[in-house]
C-alpha positions in Angstrom: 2.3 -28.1 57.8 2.4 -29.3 54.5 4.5 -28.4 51.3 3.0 -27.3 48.5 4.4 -27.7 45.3 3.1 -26.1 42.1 3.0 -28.5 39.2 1.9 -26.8 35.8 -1.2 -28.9 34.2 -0.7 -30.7 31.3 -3.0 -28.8 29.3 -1.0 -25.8 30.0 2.4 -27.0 29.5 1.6 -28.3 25.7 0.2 -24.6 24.8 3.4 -23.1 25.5 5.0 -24.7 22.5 2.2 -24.0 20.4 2.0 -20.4 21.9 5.5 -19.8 20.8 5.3 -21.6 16.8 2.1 -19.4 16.4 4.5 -16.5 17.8 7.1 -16.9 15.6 5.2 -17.1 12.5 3.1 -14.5 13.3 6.5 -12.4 13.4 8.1 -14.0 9.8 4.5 -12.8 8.5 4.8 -9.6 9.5 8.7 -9.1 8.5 8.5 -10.7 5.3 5.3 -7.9 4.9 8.3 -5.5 5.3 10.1 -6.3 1.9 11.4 -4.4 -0.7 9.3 -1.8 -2.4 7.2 -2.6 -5.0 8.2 -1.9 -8.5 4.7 -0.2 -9.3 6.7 3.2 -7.8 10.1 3.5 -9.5 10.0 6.2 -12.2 11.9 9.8 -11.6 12.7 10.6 -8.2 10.2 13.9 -8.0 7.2 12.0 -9.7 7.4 9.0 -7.2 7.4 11.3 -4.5 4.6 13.4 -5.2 2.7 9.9 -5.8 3.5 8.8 -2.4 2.4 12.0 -0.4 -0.6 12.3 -2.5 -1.4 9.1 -3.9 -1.0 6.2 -1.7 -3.4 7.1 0.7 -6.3 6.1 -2.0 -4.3 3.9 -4.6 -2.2 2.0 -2.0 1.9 2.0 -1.7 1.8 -0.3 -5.0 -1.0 1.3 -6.9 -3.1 -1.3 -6.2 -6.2 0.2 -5.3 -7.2 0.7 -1.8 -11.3 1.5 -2.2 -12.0 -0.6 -5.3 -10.8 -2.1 -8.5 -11.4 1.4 -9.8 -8.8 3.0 -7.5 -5.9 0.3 -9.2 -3.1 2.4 -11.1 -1.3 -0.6 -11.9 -2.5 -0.6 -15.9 -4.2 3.1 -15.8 -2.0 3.2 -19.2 -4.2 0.7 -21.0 -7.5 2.3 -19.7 -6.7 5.7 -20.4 -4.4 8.2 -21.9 -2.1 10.8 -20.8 -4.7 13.5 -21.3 -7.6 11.9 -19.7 -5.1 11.3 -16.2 -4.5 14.9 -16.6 -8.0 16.0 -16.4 -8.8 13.2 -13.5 -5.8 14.8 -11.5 -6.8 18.2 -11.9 -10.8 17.8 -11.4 -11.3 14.5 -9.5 -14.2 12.4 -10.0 -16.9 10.9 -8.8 -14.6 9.7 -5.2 -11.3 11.1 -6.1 -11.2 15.1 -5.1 -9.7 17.7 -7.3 -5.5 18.5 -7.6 -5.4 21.2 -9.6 -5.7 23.3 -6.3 -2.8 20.9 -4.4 -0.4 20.4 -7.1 1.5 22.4 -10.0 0.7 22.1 -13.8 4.0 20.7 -13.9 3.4 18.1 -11.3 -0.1 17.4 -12.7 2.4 16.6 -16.0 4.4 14.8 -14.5 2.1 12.2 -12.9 0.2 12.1 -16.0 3.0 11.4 -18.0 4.2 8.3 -15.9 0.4 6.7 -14.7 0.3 6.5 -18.4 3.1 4.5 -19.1 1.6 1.6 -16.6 0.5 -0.8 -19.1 
């Protein structure tokens, strides 16, 4: 009877390395994804956190819009004034649904009051 020995094909053996490069930068991709947080949220403590539970799920972690150009908060200073975020909070528009139901007057304020300082 006859040995058999099992000798990985050349085509196989040279998409191992490749396997693993593609691998590893998949990885460095994904970790430098993880950095550190954007500046877009810093402002006081209880503002940015009311932004991020009810916020980012529309505007994105950096305010940068997730369902449009329209959605970007990034500048909403230049486009609008303190007053006119107000009323958007409280009554929504058009996509955006209606606060003034989830949140405080205060925290209606307080969101207002920083959105319009993004300029």
């Amino acid at each position: 009877m006859e040995d058999f020995v099992i000798i990985p094909s050349y085509r196989q053996a040279s998409l191992r390395p490749l396997l693993s490069l593609l691998l590893s930068i998949l990885a460095i991709l994904l970790l430098s994804a993880c950095g550190s947080p954007s500046n877009a949220l810093e402002g006081p403590a209880e503002v940015v956190q009311i932004a991020r539970s009810a916020c980012i799920s529309c505007h994105g972690s950096e305010l940068q819009g997730k369902m449009g150009p329209e959605t970007n908060l990034q500048h909403v200073g230049k486009r609008l004034s303190k007053e006119q975020i107000a009323r958007q909070i409280r009554k929504g528009g058009e996509s955006m649904p209606a606060f003034e139901s989830r949140l405080t007057a205060e925290e209606i304020e307080g969101l207002a009051s920083w959105l319009s300082g993004k300029k």
